[in-house]
Backbone as a printed PyTorch tensor [residue, N CA C, xyz], in Angstrom:
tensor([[[ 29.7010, 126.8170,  77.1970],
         [ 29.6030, 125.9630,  76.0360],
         [ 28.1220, 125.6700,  75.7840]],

        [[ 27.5780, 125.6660,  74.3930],
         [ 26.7680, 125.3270,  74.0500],
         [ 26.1500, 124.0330,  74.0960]],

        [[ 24.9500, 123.6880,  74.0260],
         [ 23.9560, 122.3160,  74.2190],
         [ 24.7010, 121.9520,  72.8380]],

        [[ 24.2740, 122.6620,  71.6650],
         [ 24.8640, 122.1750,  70.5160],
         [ 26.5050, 121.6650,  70.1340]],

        [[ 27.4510, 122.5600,  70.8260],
         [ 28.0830, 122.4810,  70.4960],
         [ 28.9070, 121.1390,  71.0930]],

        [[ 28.1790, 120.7920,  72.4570],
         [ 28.4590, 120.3790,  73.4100],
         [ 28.2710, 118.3670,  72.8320]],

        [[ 27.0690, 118.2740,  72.4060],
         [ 26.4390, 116.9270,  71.2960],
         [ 27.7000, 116.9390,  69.7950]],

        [[ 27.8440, 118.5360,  69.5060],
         [ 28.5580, 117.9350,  67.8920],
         [ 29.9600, 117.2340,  68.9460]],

        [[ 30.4760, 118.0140,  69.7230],
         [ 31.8760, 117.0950,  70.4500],
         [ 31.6200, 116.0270,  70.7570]],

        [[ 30.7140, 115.5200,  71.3280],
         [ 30.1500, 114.4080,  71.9250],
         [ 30.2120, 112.9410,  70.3820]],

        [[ 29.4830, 114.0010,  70.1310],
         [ 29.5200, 113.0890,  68.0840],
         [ 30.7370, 112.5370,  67.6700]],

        [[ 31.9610, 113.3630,  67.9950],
         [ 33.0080, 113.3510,  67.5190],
         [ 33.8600, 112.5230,  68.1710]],

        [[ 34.1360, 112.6300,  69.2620],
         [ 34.4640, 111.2220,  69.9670],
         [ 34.1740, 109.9600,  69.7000]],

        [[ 32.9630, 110.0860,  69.5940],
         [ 32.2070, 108.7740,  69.6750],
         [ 32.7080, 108.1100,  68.1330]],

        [[ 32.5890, 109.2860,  67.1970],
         [ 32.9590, 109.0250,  65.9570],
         [ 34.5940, 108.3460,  66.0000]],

        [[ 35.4000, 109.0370,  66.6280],
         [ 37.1630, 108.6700,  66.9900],
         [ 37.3100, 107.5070,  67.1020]],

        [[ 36.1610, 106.9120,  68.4540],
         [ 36.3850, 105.7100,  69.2450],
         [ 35.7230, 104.7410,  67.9530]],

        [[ 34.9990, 105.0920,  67.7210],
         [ 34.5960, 104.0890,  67.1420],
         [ 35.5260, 103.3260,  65.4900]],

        [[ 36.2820, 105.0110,  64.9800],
         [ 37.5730, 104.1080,  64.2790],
         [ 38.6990, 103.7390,  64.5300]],

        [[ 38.7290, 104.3370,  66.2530],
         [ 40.1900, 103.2550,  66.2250],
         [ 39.8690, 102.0880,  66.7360]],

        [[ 38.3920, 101.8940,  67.1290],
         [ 38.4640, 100.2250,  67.5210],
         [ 38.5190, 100.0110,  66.3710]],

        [[ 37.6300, 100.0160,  65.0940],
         [ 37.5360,  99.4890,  64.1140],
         [ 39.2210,  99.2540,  63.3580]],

        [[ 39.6070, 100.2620,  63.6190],
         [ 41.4720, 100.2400,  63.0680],
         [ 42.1160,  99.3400,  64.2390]],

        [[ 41.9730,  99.3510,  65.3790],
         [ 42.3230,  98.1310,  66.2900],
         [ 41.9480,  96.8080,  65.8090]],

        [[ 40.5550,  96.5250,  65.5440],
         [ 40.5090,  95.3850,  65.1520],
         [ 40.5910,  94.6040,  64.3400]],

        [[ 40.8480,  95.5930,  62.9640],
         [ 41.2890,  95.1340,  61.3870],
         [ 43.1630,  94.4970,  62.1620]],

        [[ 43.7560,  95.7850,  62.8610],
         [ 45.2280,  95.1060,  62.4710],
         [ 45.0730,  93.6350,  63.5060]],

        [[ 44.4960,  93.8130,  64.5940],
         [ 44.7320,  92.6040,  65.1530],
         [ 44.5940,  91.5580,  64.4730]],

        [[ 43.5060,  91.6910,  63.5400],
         [ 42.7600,  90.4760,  62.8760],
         [ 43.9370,  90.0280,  62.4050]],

        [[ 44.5770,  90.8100,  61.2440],
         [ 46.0580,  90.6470,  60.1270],
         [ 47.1660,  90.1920,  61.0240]],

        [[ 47.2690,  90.6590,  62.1250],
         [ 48.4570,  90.3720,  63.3340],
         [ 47.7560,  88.8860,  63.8720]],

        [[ 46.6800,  88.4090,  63.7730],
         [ 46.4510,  87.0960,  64.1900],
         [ 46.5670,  85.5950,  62.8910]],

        [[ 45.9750,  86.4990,  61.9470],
         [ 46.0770,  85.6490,  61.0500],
         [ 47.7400,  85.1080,  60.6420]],

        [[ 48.9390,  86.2830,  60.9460],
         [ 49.9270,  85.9720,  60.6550],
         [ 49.9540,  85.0910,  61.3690]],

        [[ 50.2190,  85.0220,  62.8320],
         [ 50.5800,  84.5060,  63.9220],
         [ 50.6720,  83.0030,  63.6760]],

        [[ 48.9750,  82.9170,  63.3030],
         [ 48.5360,  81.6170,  63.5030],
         [ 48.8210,  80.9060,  62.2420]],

        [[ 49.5490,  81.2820,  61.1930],
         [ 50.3230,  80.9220,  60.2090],
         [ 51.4990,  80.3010,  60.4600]],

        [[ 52.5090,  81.2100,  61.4160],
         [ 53.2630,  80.9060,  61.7710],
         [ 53.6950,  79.4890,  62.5350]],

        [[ 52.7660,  79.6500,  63.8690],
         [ 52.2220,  78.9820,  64.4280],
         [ 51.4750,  77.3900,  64.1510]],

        [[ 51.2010,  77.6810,  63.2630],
         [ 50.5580,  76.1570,  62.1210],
         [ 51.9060,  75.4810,  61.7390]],

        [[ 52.8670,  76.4830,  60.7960],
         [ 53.9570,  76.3010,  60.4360],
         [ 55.4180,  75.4990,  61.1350]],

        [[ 55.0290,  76.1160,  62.2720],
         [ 56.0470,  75.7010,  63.5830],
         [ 55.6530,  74.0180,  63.9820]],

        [[ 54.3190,  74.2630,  64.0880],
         [ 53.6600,  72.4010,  64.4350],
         [ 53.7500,  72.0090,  63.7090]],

        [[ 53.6870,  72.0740,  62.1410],
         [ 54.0570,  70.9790,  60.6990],
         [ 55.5720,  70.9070,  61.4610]],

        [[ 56.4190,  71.9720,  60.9160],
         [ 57.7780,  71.2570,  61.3490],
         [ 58.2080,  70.7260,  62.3560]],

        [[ 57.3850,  70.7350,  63.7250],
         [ 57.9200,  69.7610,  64.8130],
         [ 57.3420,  68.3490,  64.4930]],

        [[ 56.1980,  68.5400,  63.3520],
         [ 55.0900,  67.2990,  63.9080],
         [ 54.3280,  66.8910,  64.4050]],

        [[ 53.5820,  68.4100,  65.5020],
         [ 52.9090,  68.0150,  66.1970],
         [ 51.2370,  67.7580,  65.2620]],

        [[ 50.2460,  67.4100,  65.7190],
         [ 49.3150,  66.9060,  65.1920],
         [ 48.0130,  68.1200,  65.7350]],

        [[ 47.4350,  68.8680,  64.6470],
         [ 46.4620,  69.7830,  64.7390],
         [ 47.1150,  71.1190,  65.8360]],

        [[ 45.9850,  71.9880,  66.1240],
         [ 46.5600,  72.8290,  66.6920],
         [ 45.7080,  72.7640,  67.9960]],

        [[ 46.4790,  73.1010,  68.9340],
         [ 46.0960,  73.2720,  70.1960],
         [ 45.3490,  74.4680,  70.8700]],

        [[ 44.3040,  74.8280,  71.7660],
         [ 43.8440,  76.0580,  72.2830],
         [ 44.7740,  77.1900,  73.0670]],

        [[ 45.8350,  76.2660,  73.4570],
         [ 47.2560,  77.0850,  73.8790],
         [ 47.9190,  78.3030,  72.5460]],

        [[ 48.0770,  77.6940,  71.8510],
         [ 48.6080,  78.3850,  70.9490],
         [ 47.1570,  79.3600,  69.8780]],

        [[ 46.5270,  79.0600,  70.1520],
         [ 45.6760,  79.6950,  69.5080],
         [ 44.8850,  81.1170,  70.0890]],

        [[ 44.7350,  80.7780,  71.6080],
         [ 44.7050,  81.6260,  72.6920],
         [ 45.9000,  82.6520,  72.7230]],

        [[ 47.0530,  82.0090,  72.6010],
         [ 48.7090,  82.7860,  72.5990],
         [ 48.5740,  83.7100,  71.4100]],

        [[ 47.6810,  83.3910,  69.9790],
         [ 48.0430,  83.7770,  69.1590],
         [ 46.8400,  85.1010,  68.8370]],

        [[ 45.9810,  85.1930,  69.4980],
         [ 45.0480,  86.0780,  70.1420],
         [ 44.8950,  87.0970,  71.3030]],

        [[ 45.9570,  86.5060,  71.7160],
         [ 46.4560,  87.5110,  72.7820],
         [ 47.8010,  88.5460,  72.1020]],

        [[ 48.7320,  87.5300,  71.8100],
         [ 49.3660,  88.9770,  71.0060],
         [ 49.6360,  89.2160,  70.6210]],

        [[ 48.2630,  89.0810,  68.9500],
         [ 47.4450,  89.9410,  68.1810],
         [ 47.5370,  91.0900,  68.8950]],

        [[ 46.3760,  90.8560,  69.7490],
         [ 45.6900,  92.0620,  70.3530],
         [ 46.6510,  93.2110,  71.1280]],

        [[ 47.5520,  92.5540,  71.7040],
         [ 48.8450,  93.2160,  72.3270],
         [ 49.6080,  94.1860,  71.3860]],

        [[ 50.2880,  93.3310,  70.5720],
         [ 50.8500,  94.2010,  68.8310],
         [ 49.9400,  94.7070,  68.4430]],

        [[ 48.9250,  94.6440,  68.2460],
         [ 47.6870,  95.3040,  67.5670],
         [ 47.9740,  96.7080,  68.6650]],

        [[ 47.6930,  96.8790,  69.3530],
         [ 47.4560,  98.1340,  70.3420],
         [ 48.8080,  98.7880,  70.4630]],

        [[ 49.8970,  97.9480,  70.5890],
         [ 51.5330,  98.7950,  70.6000],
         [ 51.2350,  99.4980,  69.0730]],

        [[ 51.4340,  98.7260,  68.0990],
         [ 50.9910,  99.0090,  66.5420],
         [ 50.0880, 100.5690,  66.9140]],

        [[ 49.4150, 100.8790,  67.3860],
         [ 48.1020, 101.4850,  67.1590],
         [ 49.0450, 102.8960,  67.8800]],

        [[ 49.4520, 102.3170,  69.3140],
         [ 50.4620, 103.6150,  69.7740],
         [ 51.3150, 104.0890,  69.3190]],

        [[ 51.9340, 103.2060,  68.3930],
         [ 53.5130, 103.2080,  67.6140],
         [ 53.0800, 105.0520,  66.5720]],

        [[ 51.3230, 104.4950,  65.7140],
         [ 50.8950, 105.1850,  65.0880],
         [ 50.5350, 106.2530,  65.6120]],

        [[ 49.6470, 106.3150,  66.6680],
         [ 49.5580, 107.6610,  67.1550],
         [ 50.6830, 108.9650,  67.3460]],

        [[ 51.7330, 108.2210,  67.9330],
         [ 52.9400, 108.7170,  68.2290],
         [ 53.6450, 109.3080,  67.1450]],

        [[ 53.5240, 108.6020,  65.8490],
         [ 53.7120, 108.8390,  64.6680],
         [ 55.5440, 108.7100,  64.7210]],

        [[ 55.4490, 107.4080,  64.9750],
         [ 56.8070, 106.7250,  65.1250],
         [ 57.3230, 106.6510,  63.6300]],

        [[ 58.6950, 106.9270,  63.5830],
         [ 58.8670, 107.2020,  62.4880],
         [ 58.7390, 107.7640,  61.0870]],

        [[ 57.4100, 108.6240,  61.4600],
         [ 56.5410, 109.8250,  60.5130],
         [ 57.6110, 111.4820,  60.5970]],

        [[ 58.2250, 111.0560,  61.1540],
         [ 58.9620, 112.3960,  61.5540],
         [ 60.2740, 113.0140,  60.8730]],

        [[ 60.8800, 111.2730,  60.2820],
         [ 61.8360, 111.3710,  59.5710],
         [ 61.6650, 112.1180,  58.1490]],

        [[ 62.7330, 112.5280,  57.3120],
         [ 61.9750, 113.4370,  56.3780],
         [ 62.3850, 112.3000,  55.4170]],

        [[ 61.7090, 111.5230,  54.4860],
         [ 62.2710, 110.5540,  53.2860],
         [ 61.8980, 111.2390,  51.8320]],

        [[ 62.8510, 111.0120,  51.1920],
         [ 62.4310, 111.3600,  49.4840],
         [ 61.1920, 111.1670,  48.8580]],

        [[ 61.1090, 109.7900,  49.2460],
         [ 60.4700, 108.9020,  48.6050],
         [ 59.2030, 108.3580,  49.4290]],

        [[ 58.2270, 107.5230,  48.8940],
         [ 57.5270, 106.6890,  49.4740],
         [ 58.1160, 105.3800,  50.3160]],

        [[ 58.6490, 104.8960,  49.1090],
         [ 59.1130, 103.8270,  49.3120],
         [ 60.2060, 103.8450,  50.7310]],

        [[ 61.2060, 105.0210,  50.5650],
         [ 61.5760, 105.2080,  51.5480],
         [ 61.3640, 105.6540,  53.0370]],

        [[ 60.0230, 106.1700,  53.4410],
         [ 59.0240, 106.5080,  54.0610],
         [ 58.6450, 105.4620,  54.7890]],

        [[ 58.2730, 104.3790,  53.8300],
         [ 57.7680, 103.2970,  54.1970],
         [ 58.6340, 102.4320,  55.2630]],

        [[ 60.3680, 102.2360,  54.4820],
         [ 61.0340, 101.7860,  54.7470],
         [ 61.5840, 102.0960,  56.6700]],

        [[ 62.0090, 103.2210,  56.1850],
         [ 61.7650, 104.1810,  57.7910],
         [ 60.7000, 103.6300,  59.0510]],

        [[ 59.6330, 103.8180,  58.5590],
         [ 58.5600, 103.3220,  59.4350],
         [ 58.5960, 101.9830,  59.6430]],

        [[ 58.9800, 100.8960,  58.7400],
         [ 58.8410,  99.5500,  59.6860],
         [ 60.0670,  99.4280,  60.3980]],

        [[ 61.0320,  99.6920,  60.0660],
         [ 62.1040,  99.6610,  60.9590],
         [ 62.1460, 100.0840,  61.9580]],

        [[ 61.6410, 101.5800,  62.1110],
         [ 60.8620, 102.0940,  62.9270],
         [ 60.1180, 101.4640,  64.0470]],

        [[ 58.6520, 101.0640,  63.5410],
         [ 57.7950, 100.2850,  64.2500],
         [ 58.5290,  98.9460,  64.7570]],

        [[ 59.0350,  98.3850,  63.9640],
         [ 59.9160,  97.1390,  64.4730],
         [ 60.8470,  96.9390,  65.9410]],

        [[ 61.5010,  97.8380,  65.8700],
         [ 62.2010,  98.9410,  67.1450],
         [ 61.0900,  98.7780,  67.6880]],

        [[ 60.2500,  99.4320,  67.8430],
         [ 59.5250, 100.0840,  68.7420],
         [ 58.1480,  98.6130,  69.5780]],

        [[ 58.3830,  97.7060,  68.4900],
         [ 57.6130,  96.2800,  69.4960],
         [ 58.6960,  95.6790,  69.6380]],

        [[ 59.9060,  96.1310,  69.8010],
         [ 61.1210,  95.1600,  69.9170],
         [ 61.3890,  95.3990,  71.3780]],

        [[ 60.9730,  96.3580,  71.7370],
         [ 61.3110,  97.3680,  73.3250],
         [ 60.0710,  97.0710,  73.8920]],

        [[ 58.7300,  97.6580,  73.3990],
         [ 57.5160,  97.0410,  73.7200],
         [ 57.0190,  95.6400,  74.4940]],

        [[ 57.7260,  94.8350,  73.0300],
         [ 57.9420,  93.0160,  73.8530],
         [ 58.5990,  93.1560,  75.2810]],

        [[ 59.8180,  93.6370,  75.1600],
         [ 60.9330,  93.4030,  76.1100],
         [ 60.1340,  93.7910,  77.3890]],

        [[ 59.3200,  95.2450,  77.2830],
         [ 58.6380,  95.3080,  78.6710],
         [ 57.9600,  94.6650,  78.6540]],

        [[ 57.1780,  94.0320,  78.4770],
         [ 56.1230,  92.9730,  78.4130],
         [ 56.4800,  92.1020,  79.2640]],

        [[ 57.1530,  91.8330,  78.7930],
         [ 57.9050,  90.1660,  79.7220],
         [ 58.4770,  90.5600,  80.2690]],

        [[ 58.9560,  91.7980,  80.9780],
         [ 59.4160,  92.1110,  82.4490],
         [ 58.0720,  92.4570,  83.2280]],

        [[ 57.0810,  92.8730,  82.3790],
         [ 55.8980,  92.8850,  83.4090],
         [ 55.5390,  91.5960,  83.8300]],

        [[ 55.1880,  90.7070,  83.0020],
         [ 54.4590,  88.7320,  83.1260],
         [ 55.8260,  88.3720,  83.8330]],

        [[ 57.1730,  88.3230,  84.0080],
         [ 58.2150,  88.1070,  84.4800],
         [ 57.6580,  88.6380,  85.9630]],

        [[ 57.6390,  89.6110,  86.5270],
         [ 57.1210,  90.4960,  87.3510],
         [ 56.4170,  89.8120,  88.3540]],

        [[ 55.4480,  89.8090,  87.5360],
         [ 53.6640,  89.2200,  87.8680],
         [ 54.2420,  87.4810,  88.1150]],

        [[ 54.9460,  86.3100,  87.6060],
         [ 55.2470,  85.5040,  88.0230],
         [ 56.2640,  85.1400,  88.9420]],

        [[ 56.4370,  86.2840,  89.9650],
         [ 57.8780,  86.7400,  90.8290],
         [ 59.3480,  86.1780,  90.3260]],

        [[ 59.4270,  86.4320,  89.2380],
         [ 60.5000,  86.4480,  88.6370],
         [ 61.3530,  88.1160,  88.7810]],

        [[ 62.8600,  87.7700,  89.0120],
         [ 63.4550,  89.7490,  89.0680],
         [ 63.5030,  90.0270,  87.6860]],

        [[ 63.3750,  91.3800,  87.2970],
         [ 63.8100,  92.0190,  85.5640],
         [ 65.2960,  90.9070,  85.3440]],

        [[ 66.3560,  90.9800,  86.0170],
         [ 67.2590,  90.6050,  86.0310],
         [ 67.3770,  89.0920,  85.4210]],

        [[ 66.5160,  87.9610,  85.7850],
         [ 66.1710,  86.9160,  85.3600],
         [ 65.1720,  86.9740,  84.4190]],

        [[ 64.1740,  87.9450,  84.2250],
         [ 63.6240,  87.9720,  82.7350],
         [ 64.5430,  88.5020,  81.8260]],

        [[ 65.1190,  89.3020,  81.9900],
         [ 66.2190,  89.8290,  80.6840],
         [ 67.3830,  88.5130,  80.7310]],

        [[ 67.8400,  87.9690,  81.5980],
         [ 68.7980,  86.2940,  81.3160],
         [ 68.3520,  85.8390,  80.6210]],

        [[ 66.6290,  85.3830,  80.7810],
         [ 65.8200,  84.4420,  80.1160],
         [ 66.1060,  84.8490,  78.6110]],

        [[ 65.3990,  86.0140,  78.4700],
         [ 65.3220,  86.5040,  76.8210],
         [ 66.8390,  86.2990,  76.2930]],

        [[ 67.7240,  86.3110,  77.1110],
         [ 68.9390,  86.8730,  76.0850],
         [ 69.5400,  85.2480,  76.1380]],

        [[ 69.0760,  84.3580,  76.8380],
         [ 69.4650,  82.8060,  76.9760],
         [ 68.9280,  82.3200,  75.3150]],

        [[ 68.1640,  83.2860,  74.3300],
         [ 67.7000,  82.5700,  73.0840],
         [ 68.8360,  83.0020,  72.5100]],

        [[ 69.1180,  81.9320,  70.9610],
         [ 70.1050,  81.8130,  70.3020],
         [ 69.5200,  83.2880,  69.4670]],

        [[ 71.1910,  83.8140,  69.0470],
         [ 70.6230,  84.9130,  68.5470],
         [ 69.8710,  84.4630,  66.8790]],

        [[ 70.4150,  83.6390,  66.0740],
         [ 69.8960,  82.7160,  65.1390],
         [ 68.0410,  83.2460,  65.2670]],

        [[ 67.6990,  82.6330,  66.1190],
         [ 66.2440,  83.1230,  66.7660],
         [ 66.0880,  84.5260,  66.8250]],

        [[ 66.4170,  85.0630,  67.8830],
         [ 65.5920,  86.0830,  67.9220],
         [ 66.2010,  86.8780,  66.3010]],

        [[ 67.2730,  87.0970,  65.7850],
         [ 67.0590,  87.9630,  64.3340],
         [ 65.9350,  86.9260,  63.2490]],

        [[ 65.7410,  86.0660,  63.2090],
         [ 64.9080,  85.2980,  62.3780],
         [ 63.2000,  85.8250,  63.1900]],

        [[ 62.9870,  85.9640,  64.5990],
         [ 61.6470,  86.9920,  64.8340],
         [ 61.6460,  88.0610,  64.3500]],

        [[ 62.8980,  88.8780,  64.3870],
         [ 62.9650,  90.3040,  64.2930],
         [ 62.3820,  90.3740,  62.5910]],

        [[ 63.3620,  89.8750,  61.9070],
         [ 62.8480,  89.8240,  60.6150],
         [ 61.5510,  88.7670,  59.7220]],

        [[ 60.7590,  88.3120,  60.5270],
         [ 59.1990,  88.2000,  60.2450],
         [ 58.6460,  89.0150,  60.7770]],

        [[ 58.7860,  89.6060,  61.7810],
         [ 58.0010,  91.1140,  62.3590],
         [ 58.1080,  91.7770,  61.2660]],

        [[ 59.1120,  92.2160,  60.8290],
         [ 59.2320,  93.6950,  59.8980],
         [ 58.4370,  92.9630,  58.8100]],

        [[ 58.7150,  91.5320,  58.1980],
         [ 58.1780,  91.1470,  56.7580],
         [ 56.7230,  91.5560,  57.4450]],

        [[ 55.8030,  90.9620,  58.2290],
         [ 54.2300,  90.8740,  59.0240],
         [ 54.1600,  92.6320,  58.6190]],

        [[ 55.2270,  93.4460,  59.2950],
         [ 54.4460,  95.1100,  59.4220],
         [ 54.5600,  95.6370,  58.1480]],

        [[ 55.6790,  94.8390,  56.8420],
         [ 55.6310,  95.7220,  55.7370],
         [ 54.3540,  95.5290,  54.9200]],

        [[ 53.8430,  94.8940,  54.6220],
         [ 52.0110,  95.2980,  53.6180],
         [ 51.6190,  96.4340,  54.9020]],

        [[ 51.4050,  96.0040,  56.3500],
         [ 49.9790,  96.7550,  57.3030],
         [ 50.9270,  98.6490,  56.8140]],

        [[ 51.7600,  98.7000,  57.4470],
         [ 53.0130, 100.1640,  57.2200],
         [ 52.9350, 100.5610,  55.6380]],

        [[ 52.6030,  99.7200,  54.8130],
         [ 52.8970, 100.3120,  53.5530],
         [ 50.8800, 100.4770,  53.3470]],

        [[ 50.2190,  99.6830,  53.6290],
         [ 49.1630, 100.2900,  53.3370],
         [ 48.6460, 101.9360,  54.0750]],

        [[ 48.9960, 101.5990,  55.2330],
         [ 48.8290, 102.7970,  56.1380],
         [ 49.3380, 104.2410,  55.2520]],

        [[ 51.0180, 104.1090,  54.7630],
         [ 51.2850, 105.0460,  54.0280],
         [ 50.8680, 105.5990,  52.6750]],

        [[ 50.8270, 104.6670,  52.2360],
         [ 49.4570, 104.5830,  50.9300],
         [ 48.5980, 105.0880,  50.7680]],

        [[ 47.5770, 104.6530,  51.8420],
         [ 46.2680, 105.4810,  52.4450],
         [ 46.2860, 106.9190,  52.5610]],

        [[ 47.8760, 107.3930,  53.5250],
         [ 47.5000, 108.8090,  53.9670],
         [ 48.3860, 109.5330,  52.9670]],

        [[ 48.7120, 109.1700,  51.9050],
         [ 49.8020, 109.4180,  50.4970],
         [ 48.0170, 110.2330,  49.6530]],

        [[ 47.3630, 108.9260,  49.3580],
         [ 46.5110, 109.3770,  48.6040],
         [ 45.0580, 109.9390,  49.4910]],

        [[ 45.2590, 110.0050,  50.8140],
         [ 44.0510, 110.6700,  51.2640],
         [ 43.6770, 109.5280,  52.4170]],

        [[ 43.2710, 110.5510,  53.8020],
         [ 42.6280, 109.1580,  54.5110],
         [ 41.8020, 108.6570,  54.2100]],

        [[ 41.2770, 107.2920,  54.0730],
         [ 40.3030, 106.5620,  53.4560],
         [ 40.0590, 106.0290,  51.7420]],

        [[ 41.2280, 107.2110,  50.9990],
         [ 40.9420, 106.3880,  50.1520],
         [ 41.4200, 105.2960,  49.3290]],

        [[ 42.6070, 104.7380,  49.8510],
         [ 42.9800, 103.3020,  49.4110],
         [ 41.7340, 102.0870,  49.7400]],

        [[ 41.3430, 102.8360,  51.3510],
         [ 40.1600, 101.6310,  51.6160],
         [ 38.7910, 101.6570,  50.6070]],

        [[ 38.8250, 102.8370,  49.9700],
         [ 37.1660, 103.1570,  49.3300],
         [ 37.6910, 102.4590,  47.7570]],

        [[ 38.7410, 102.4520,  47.4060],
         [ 39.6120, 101.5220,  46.1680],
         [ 39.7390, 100.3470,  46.0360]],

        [[ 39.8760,  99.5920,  47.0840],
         [ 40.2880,  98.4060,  47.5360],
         [ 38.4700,  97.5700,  47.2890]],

        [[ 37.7060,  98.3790,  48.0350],
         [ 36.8480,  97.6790,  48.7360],
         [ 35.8020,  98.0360,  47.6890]],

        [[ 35.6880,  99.0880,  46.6930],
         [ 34.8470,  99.4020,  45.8530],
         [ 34.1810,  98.4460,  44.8250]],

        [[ 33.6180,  98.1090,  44.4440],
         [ 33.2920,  97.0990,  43.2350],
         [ 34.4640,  97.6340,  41.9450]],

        [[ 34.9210,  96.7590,  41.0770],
         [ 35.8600,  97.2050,  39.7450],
         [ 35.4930,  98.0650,  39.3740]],

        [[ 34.1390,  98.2920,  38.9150],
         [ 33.8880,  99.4340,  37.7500],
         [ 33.7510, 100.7840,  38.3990]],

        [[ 33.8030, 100.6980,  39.3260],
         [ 33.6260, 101.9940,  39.7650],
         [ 34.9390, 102.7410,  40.5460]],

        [[ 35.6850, 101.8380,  40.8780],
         [ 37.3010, 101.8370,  40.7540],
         [ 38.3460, 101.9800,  39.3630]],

        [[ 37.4380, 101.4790,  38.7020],
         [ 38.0120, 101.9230,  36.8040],
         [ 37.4180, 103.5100,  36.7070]],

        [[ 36.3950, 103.6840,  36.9300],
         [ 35.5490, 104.8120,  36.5180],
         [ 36.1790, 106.1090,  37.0900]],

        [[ 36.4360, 105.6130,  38.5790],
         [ 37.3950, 106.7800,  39.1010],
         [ 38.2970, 107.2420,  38.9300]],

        [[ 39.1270, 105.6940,  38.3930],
         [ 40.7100, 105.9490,  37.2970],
         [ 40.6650, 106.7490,  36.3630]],

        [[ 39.8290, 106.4300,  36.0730],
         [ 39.6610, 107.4130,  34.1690],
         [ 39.6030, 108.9370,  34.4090]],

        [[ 38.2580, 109.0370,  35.6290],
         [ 37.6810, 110.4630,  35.6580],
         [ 39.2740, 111.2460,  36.1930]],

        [[ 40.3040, 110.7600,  36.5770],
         [ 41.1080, 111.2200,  37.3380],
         [ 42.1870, 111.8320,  35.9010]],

        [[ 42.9680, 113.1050,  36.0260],
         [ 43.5050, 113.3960,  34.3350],
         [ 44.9550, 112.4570,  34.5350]],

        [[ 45.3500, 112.5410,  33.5020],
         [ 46.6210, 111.6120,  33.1750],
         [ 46.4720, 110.2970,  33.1100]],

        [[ 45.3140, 109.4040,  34.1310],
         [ 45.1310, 108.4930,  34.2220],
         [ 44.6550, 107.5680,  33.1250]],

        [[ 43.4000, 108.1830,  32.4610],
         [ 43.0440, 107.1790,  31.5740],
         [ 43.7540, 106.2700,  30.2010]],

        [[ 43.0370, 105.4130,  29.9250],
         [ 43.6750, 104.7370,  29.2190],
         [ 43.5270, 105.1260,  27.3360]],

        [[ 45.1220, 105.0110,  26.8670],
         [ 45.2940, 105.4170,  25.6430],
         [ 45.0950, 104.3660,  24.6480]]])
């Protein structure tokens, strides 16, 4: 192998790592901000008064946790496999999909921290299944609502090209109009 060729690989990695942290740390961010929505939400309705470093810590941790299952879910290309008509249906596929797939994710989780606090699988899976089911389908379905914008942008993105929903989004107007127009069928009559 070449010196050259040996630096452009080298480039390229470095280039990889450096967008999936950056794609790691956008979803965590969105996976925290929900959280701590939630989380705000939960203390208005008990009453409790401001928010605590417990829950805020909790709600940063797993961010970052979902953020990274999220990130494997994608690599894996969980639910990319199915064949759908549609977008919309595509879309649909994939959070259900992904949903599944931190639904099993969680579950090991807390047989590992179950684990790690000498608790048996046996008494972490009691524990979990001791919640009213009321609960856990009312998590299940804010998960999927939380993954449908991140899953539908993702599909969006690689619908119209990687990167360019983000170069649309993030562009100044006029030059997001300008691109509309230059594009055929698009412009305005």
């Amino acid at each position: 192998m070449t010196e050259t060729h040996a630096t452009g690989r080298g480039q390229e990695i470095k280039q990889r790592a450096r967008e999936e942290l950056r794609k790691f740390l956008i979803v965590s961010a969105y996976l925290f901000v929900c959280l701590l929505a939630l989380l705000t939400f939960k203390a208005v309705l008990l009453g409790q008064k401001g928010l605590h470093a417990v829950p805020l810590g909790f709600a940063v941790g797993k961010a970052l946790i979902l953020g990274k299952f999220l990130l494997i879910g994608e690599a894996a290309r969980i639910g990319s496999r199915v064949r759908s008509g549609t977008l919309l249906q595509r879309i649909g596929v994939r959070v259900l999909s992904m949903t599944l797939l931190l639904i099993v994710l969680t579950v090991l989780e807390e047989l590992v921290v179950g684990w790690f606090h000498g608790h048996s699988a046996g008494q972490t899976i009691a524990e979990l299944l001791s919640r009213s089911l009321p609960l856990l389908l009312v998590q299940c379905l804010l998960m999927m609502l939380i993954l449908a914008p991140l899953i539908t942008f993702f599909e969006v993105d690689r619908t119209l090209g990687a990167g360019t929903l983000r170069r649309l989004l993030l562009a100044p107007a006029a030059d997001a109009d300008a691109a509309r127009k230059d594009r055929p069928g698009t412009g305005t009559a």
